[in-house]
N, C-alpha and C positions, 0 to 999 in steps of 0.2 A: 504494500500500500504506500503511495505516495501524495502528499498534498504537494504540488507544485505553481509558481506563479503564471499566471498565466502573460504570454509572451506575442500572440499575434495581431498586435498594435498598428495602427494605422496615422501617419503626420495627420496631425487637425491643419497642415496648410494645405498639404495638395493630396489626402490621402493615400499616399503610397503607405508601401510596408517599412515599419521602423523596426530596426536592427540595433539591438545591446553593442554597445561599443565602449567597455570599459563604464564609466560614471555620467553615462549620457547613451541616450536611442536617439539613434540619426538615421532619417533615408535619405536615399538616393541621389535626392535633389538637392541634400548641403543642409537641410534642415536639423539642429541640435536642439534636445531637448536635455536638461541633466537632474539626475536621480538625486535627489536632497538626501542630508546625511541622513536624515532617519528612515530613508527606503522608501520614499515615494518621489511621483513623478508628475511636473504640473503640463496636462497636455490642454490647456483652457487659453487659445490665444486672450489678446487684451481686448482686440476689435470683439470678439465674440461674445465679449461680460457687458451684460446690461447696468451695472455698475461696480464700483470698485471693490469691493468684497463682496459677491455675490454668495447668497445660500445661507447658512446656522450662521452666527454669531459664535464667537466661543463660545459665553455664557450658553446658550442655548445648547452646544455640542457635550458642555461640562455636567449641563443639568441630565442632559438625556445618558448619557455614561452613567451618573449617580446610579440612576430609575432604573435604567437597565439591567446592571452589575446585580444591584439588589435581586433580581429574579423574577419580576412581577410579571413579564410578559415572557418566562419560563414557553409557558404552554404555547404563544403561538410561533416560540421558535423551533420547539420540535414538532409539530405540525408541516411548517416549512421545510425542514430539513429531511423528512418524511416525505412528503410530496416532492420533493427537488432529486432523492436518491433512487427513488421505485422507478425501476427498470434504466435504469443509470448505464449509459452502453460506455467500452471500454475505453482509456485516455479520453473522457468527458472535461469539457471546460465549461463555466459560468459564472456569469458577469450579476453580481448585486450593483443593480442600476442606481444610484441616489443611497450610498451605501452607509451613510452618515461615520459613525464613529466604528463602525464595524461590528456590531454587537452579534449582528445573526451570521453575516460570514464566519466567524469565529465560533458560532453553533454547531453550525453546517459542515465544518471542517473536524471539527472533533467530532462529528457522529460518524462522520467517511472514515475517518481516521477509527473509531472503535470497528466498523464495520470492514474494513479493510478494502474500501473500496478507494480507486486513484481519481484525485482531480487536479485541473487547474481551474485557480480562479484568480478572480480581476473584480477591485473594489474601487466603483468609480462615484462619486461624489463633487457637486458645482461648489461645494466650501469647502476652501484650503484647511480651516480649522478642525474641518469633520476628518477628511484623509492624513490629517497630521496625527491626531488622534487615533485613528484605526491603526498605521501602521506603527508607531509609538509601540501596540498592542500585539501583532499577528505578524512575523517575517514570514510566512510560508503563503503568503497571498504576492500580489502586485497589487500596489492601490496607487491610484491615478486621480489628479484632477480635473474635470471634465464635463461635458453638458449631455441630457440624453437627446437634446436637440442636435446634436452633431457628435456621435460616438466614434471616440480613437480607436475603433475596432475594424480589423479585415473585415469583408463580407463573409458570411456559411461560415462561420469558427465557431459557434458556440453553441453547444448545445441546450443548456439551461441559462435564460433573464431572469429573474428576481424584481421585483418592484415593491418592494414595502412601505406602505401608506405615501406614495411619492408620485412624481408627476410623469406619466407613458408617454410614450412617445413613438407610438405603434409601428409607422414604418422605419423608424432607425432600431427598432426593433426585430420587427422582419426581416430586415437588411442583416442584421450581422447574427441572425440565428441560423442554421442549419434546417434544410428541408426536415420535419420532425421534429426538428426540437423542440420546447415548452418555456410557454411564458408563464409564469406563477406571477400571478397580481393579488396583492394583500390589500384591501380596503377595509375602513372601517364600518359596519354594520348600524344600523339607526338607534342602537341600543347600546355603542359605544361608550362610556364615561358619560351617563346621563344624568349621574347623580350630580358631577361636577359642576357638569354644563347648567344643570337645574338652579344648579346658587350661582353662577355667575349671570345668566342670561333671565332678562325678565319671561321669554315664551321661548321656547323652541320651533324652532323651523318644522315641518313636517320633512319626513326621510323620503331622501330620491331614489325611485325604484330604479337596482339596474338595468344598466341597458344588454337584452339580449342577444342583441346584434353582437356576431364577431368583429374587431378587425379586419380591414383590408387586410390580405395575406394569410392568415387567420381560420382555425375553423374550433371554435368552443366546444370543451368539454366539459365533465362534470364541477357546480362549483361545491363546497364543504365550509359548513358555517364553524365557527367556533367560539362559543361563550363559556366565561367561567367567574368568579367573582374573588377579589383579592379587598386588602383592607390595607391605609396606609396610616402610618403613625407619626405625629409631628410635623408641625410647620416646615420645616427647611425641605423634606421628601413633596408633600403637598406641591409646593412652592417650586423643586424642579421638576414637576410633573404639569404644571400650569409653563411653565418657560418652555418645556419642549414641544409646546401644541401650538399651532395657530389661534388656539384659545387668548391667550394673553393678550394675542395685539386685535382682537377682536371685540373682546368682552369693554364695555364702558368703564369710566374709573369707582364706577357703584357695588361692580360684576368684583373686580377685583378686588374689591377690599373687604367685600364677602368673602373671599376665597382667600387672602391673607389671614382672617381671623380663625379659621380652622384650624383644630388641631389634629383630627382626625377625621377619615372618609372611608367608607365602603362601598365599593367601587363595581363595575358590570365591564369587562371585554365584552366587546361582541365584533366578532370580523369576519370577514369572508376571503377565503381563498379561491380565486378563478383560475382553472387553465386553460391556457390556447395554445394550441399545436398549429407550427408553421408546416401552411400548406406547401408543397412540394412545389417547385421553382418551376415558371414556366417555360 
């Protein structure tokens, strides 16, 4: 069994194939990219950032490592890791799209790892904060900085995407998956953190049913709901679980300071994992 980084990388200027050359991947055309000491790689040109720190904030990166680390959302990473391994064909590569601080790569690699099964994988993330932090964490990945709107990936390399509560981006999707291979999309369910949502927001929105249209490229398979309930204790935990949501810059300054005063919460997951299998290349 081998966990290996995953190496079939594409120039975000003129996507050709980038090649390891010492402390920098370069193609063809002269373009240098170099590997930062702590093992990651910034393939996010500057024209391509809609502004100067695109993506988590530290603080937002720091709070979500806490939350994580702690185990609360345990259950829906071996779920995914589960779904990502069944029928896993052999030298498999995959890409955690919008990877943040690494917490389910690092799941997903130790379940391969106990099962003895070989992967590569590529942890890609639009916050330099988020992939500083993942690799900080995991040498046996490649984590990369990057957009899903323009992926530094070959075409047909990868057999498993990943998308956890994050933003798809179905044909660069398509494009660098393998005829076969599967998108795993994790969204949140309408019964997600409702409790929270209850004390910060005066009504709740009604929940939007998904859409059962595949993908162009695309053809939908079964999805699998997963709910279970956890309990959190103390303000400071509270507090990074409010900072790694879009909650926080949503909620009014009324919402928040509801949710400041807590000191503890019991809490509802509820998510949905979707698969889509890349239809066969025309």
């Amino acid at each position: 069994m081998t966990i290996t980084p995953f190496s079939a990388l594409a120039c975000p200027l003129d996507g050709g194939p980038l090649l390891h050359k010492g402390s920098c991947w370069c193609c063809a055309a002269g373009h240098s990219f170099d590997i930062a000491s702590q093992g990651y790689t910034n393939l996010l040109p500057v024209q391509n950032k809609r502004s100067l720190d695109p993506g988590d904030s530290k603080e937002m990166v720091a709070a979500r490592r806490r939350f994580l680390t702690a185990g609360h959302y345990a259950p829906i990473a071996g779920l995914v890791s589960r779904a990502t391994l069944a029928d896993l064909p052999a030298g498999a590569a995959c890409l955690d799209a919008g990877c943040g601080e690494g917490y389910y790569l690092r799941q997903l690699t130790a379940t391969a790892s106990q099962r003895g099964q070989d992967l590569a994988v590529l942890g890609l993330d639009i916050s330099k904060w988020a992939v500083l932090a993942a690799a900080k964490q995991g040498k046996d990945c490649a984590w990369v900085v990057g957009s899903n709107a323009k992926l530094p990936v070959l075409p047909a390399t990868l057999d498993r995407v990943l998308c956890m509560f994050g933003f798809p981006v179905y044909p660069e999707f398509a494009r660098v998956l393998k005829p076969g291979g599967l998108l795993l999309q994790v969204d949140a369910g309408p019964d997600h953190l409702r409790e929270l949502r209850e004390v910060i927001y005066p009504t709740l929105k009604p929940a939007r049913e998904p859409d059962a249209q595949a993908p162009d490229g695309f053809t939908r398979l079964d999805d699998e709901c997963l709910r279970f309930h956890f309990h959190i204790a103390g303000a400071e935990p509270i507090a990074d679980l409010l900072t790694m949501t879009p909650h926080l810059y949503r909620a009014n300054a009324e919402g928040r300071a509801r949710a400041a005063a807590l000191t503890e919460i019991a809490l509802t997951a509820d998510v949905r994992l979707s698969r889509f299998v890349r239809s066969a290349a025309r």
